[in-house]
N, C-alpha and C positions, 0 to 999 in steps of 0.2 A: 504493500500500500504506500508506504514513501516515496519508491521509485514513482509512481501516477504524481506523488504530491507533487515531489521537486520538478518535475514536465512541466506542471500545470503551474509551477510558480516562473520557472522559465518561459514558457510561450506568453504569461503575463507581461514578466517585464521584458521582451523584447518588443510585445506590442506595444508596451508604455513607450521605451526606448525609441522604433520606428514612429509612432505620432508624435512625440515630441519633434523629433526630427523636419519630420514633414511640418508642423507649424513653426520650426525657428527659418526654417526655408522661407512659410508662407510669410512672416511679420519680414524677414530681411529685405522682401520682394514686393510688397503688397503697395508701395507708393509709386514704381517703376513699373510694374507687370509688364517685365520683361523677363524670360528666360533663357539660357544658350542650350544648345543641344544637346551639349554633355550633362546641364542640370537637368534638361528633361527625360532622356535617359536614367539618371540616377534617381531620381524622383518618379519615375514608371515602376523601376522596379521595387523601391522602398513600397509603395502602395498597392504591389502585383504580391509583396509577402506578406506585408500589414493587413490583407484582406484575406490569402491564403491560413491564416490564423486567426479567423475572424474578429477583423477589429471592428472596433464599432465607428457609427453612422456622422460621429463628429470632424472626424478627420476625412469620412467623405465627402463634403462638403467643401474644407479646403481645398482638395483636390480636385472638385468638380470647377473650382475658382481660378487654380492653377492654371487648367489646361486652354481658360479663354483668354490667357494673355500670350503674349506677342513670343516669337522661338526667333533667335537671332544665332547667325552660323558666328562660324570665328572672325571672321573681319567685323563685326556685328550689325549687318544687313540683314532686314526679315526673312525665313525663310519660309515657304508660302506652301498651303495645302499639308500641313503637318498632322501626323494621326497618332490620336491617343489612346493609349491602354484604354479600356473599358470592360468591368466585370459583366 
């Protein structure tokens, strides 16, 4: 029975860990909503685990905020027709 415990406090705090995450992204960004490719990338897949472990419905929401701002390549020109993860 301890082994289920420690899983279950693990899968806890890494979903705590992953939305944290995903909201220091969202406040450092949320005046610019701008993203580069590499953060959106990395931010797909924070949200592709954070949901495989189901997190909950709050940090959906960021994410659903995330993904209507602007994706700029590395010279930072928009870059157009961009597609996002979706559970």
């Amino acid at each position: 029975m301890e082994q289920s415990e420690d899983i279950r406090l693990l899968t806890e705090t890494t979903r705590n860990s992953i939305g944290a995450e995903i909201l220091a992204f969202y406040e450092a960004h949320k005046t610019t909503k701008t993203i580069t490719l590499n953060e959106k990338d990395a931010i797909e897949d924070l949200y592709k685990s954070y949901k495989a472990i189901k997190g909950n419905h709050y940090v959906d929401r960021i994410y659903l905020r995330i993904i209507t701002w602007t994706v700029l390549d590395e010279e930072g020109k928009e870059v157009k027709d961009i597609k996002w993860w979706k559970p």
